[in-house]
MARDO-583580 format. One record per residue (C-alpha): x, y negated, z; residue number from 1; residue in three letters. Coordinates in nm, 3 decimals, always signed. Example, Ala and Ser with C-alpha at 12.3 -4.5 7.8 and 13.67 -1.06 7.14 Angstrom:
REM MARDO-583580
<node><xx>+1.230</xx><yy>+0.450</yy><zz>+0.780</zz><num>1</num><residuo>ALA</residuo></node>
<node><xx>+1.367</xx><yy>+0.106</yy><zz>+0.714</zz><num>2</num><residuo>SER</residuo></node>
This chain:
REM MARDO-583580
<node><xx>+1.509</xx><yy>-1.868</yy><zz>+2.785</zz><num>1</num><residuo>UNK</residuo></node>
<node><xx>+1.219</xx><yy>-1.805</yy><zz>+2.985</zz><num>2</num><residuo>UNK</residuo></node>
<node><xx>+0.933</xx><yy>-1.528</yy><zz>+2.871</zz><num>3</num><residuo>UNK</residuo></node>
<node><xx>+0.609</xx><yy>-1.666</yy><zz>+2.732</zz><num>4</num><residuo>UNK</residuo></node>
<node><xx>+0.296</xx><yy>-1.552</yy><zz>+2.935</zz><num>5</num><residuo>UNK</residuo></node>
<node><xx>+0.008</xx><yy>-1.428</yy><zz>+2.709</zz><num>6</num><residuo>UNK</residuo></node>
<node><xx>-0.328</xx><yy>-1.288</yy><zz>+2.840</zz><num>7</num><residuo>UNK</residuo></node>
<node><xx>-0.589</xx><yy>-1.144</yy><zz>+2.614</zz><num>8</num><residuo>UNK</residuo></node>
<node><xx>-0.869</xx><yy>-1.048</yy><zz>+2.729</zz><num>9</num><residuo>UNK</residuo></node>
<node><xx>-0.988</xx><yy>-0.808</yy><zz>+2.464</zz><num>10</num><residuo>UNK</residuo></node>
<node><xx>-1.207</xx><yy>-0.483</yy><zz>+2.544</zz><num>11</num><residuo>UNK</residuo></node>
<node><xx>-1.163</xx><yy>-0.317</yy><zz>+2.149</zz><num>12</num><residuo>UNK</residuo></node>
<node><xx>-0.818</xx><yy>-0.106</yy><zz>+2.168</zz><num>13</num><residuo>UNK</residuo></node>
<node><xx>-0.785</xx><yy>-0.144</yy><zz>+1.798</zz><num>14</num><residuo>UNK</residuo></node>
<node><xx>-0.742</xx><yy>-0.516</yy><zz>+1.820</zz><num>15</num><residuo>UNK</residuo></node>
<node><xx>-0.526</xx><yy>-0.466</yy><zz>+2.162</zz><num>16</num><residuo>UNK</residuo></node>
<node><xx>-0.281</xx><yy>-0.237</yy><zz>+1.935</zz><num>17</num><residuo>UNK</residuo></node>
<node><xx>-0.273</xx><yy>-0.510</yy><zz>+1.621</zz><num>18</num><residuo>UNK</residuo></node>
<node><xx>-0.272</xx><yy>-0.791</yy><zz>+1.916</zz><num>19</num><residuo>UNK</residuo></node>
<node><xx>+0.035</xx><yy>-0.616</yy><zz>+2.037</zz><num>20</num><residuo>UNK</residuo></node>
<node><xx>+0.201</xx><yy>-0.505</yy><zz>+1.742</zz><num>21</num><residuo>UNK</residuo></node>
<node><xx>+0.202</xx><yy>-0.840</yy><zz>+1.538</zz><num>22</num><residuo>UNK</residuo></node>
<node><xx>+0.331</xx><yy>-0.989</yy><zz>+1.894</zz><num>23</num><residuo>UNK</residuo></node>
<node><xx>+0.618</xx><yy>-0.750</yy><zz>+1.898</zz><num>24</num><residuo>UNK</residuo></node>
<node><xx>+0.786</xx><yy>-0.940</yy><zz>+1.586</zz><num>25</num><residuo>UNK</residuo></node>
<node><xx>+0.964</xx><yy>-1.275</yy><zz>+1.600</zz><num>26</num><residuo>UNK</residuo></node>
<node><xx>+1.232</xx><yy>-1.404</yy><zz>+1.856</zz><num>27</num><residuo>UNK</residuo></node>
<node><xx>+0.994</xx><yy>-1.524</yy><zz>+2.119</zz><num>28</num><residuo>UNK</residuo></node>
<node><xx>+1.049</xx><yy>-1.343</yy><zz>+2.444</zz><num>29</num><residuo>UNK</residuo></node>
<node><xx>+0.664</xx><yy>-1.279</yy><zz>+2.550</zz><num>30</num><residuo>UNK</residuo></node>
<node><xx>+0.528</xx><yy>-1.061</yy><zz>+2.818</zz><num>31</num><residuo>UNK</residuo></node>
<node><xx>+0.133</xx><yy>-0.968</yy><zz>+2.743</zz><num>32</num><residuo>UNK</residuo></node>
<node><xx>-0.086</xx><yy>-0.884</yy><zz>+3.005</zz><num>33</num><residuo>UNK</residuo></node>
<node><xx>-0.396</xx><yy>-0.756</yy><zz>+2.904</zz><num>34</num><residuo>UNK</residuo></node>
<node><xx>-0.781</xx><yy>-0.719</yy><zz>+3.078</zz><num>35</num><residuo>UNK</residuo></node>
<node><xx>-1.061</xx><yy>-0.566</yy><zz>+2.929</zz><num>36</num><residuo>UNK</residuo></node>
<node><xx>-1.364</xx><yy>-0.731</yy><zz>+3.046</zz><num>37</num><residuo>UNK</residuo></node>
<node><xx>-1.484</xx><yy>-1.074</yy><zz>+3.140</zz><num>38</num><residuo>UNK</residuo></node>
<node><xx>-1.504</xx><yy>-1.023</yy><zz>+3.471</zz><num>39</num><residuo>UNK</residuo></node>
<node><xx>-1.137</xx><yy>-0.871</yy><zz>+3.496</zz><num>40</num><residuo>UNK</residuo></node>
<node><xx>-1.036</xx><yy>-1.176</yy><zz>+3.326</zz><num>41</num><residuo>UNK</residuo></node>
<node><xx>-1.174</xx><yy>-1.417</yy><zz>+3.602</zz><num>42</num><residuo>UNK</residuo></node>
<node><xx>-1.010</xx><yy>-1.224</yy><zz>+3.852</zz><num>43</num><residuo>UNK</residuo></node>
<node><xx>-0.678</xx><yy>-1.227</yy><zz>+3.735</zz><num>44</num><residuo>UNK</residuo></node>
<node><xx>-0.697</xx><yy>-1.594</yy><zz>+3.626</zz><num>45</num><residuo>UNK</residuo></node>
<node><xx>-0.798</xx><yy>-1.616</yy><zz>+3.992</zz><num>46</num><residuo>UNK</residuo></node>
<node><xx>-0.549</xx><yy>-1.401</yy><zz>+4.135</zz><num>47</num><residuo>UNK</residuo></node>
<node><xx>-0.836</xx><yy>-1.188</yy><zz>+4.329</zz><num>48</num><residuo>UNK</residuo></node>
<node><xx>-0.827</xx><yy>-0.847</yy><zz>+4.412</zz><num>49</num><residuo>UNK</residuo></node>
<node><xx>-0.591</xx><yy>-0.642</yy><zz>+4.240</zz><num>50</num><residuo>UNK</residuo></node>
<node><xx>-0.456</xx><yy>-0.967</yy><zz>+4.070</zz><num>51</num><residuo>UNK</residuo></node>
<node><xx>-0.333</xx><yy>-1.139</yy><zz>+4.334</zz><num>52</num><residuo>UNK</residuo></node>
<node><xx>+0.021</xx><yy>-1.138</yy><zz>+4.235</zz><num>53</num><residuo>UNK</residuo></node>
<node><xx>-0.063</xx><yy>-1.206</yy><zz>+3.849</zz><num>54</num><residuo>UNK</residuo></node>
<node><xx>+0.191</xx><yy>-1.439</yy><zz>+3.671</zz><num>55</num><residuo>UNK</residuo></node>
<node><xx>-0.038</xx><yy>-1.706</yy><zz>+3.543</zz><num>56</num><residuo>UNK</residuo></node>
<node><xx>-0.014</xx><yy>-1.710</yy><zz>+3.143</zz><num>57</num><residuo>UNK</residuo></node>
<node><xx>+0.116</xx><yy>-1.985</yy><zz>+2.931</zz><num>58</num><residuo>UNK</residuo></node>
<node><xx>-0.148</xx><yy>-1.890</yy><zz>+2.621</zz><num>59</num><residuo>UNK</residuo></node>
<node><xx>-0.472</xx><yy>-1.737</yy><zz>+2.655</zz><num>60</num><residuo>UNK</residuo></node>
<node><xx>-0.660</xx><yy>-1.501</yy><zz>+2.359</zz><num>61</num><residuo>UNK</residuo></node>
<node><xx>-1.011</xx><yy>-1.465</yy><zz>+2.493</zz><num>62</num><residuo>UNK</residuo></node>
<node><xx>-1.288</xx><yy>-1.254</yy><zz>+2.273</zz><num>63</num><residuo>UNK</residuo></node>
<node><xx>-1.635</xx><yy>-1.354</yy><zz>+2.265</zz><num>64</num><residuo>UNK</residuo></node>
<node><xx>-1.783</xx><yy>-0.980</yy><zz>+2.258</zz><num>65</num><residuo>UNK</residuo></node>
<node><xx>-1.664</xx><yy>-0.887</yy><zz>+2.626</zz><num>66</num><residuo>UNK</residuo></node>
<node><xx>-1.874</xx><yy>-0.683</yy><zz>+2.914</zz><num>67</num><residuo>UNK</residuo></node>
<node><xx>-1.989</xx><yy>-0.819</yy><zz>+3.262</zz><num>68</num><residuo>UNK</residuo></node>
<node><xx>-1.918</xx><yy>-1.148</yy><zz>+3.166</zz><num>69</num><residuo>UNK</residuo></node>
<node><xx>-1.905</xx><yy>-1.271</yy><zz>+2.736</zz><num>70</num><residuo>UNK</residuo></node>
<node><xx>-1.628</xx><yy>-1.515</yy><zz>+2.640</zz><num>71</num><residuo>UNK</residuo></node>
<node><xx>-1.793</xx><yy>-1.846</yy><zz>+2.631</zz><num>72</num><residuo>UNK</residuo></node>
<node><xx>-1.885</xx><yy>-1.795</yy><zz>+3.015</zz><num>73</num><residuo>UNK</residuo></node>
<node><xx>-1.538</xx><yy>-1.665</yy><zz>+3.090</zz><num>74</num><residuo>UNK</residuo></node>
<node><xx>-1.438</xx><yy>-2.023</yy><zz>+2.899</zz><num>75</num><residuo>UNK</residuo></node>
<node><xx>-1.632</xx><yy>-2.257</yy><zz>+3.111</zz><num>76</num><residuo>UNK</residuo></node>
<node><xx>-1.490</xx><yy>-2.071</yy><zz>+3.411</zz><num>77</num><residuo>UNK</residuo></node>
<node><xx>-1.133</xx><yy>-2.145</yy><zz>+3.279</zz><num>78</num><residuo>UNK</residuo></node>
<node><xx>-1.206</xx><yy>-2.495</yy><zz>+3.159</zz><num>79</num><residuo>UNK</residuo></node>
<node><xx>-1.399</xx><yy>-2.578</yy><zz>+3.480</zz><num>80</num><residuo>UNK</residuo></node>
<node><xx>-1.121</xx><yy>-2.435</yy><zz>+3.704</zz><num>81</num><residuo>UNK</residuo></node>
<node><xx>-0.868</xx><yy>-2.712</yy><zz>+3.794</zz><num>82</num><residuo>UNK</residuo></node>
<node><xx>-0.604</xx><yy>-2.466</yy><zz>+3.832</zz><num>83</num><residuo>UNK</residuo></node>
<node><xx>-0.625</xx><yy>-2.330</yy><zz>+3.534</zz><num>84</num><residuo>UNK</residuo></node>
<node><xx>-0.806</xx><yy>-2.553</yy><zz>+3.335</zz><num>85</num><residuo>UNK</residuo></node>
<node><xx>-0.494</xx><yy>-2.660</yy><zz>+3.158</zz><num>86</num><residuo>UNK</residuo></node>
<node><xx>-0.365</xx><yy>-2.308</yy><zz>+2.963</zz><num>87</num><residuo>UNK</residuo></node>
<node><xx>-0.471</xx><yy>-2.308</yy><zz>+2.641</zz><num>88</num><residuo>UNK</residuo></node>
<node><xx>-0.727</xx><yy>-2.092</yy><zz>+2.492</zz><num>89</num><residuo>UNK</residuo></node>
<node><xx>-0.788</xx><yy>-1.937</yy><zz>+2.199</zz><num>90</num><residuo>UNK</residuo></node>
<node><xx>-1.136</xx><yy>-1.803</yy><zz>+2.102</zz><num>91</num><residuo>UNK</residuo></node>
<node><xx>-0.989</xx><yy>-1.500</yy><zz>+1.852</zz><num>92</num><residuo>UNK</residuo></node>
<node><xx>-1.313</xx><yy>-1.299</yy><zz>+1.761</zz><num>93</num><residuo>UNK</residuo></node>
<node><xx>-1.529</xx><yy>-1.148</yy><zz>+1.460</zz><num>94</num><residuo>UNK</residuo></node>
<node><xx>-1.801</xx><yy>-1.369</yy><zz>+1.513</zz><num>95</num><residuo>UNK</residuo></node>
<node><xx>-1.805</xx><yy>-1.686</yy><zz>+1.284</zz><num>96</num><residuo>UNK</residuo></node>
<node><xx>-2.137</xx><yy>-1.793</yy><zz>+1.383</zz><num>97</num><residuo>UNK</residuo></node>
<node><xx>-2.157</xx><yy>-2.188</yy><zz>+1.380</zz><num>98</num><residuo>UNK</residuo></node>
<node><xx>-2.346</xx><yy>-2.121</yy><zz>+1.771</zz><num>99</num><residuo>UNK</residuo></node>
<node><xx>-2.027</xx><yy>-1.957</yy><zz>+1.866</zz><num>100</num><residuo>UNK</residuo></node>
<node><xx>-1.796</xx><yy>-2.219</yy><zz>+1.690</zz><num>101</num><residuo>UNK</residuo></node>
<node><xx>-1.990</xx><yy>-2.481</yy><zz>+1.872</zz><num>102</num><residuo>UNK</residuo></node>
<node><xx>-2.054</xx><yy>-2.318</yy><zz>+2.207</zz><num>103</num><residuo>UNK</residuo></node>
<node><xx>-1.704</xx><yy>-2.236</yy><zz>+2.206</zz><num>104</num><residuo>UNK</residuo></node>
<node><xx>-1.568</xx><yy>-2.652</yy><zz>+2.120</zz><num>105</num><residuo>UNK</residuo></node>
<node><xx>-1.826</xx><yy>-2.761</yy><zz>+2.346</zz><num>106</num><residuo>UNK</residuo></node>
<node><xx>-1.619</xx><yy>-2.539</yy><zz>+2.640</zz><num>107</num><residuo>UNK</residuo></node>
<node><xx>-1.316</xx><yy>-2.744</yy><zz>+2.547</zz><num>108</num><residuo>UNK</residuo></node>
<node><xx>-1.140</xx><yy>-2.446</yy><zz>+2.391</zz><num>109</num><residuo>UNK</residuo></node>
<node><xx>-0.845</xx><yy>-2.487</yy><zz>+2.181</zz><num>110</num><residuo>UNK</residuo></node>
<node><xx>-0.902</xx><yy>-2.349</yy><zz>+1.880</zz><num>111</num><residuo>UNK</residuo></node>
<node><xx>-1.149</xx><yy>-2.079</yy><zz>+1.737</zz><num>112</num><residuo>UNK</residuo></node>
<node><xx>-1.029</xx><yy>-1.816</yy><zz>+1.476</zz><num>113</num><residuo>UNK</residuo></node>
<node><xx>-1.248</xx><yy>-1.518</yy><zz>+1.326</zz><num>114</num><residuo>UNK</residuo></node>
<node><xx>-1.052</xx><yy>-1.216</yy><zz>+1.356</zz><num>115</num><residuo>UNK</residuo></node>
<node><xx>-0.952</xx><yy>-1.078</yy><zz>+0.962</zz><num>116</num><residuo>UNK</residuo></node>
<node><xx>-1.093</xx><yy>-0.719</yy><zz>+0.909</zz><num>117</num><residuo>UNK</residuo></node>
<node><xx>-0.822</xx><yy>-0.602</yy><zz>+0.759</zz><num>118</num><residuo>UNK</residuo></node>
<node><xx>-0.547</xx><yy>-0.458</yy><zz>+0.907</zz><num>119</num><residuo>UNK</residuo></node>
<node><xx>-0.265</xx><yy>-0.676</yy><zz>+0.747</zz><num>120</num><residuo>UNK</residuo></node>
<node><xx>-0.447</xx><yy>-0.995</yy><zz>+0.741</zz><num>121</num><residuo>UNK</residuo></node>
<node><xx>-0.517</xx><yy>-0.946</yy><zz>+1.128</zz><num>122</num><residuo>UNK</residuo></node>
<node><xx>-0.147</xx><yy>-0.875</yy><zz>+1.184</zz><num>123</num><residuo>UNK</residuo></node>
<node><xx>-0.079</xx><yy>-1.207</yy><zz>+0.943</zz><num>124</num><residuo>UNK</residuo></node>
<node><xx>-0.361</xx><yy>-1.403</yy><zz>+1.162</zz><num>125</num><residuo>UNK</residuo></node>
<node><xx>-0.186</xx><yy>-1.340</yy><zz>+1.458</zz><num>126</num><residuo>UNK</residuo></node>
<node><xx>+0.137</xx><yy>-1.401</yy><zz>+1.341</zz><num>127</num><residuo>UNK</residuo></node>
<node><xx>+0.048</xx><yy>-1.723</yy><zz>+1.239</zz><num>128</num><residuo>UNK</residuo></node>
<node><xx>-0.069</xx><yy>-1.810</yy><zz>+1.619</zz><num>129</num><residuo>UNK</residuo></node>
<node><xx>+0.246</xx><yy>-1.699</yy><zz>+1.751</zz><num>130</num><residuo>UNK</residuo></node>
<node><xx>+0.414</xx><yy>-1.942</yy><zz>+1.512</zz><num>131</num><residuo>UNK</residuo></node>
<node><xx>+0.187</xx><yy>-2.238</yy><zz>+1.558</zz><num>132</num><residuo>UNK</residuo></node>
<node><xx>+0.133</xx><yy>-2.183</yy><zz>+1.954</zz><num>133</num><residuo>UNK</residuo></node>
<node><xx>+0.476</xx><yy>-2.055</yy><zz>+2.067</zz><num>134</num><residuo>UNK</residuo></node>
<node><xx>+0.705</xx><yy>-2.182</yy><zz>+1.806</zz><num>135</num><residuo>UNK</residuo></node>
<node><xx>+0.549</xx><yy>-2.557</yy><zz>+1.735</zz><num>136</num><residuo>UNK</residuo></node>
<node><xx>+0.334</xx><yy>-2.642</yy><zz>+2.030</zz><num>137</num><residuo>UNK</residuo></node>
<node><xx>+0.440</xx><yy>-2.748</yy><zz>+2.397</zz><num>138</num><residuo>UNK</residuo></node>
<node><xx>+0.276</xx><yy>-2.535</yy><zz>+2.639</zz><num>139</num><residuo>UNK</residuo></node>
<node><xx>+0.261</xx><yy>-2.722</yy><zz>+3.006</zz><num>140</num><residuo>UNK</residuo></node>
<node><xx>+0.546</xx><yy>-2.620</yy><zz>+3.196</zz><num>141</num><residuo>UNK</residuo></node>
<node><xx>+0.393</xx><yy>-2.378</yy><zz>+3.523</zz><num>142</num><residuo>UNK</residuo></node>
């Protein structure tokens, strides 16, 4: 069986750690790449620069809250990209402002979820996207 590709783009190294740990469990084989700013993200979605050999991901966990360039603009990028435009993405933030929510739907993402601040429920949260996204959904083939 073939890896699952995940980016997140996430610049807190809290969240990277949960991100990481709660994607450590289950029986999906996943490799995680991970950028740390909005502009980093583009690149590598781009394969520029120091990205040029990136593997392009099958699942993308984008933050809203990122430097140089914020999630919703690294979203229209993705979703007006041809090339990429297809991987899914998944707004996973702390915001749960109804401007976000709708900014975000009106980029075409795939779904938007408020990041738990608790430890255990953010573990849970993204537990439950591994399930839903890996486990249940088909993911274009590359």
């Amino acid at each position: 069986m073939e890896s699952i590709v995940i980016l997140l783009i996430e610049d807190n190294e809290g969240d990277i750690l949960l991100t990481r740990e709660a994607l450590g469990y289950g029986s999906i084989r996943k490799e995680i790449s991970i950028v740390k700013d909005g502009w980093e993200a583009i690149q590598f979605l781009e394969k520029k620069g120091a990205y040029k050999n990136a593997i392009m991901p099958d699942l993308i966990l984008l933050d809203i809250n990122l430097p140089k360039l914020n999630g919703h603009e690294v979203l229209a990028r993705i979703k007006s990209n041809p090339q990429i435009q297809h991987i899914p993405v998944i707004m996973l933030t702390t915001s749960s402002s109804e401007s976000d929510i709708l900014k975000s739907y009106q980029n075409h993402v795939n779904c938007f979820i408020t990041k738990p601040i608790e430890a255990d429920n953010f573990l849970e949260t993204v537990a439950a996207i591994e399930e839903f996204w890996l486990s249940m959904v088909q993911l274009p083939k590359k």
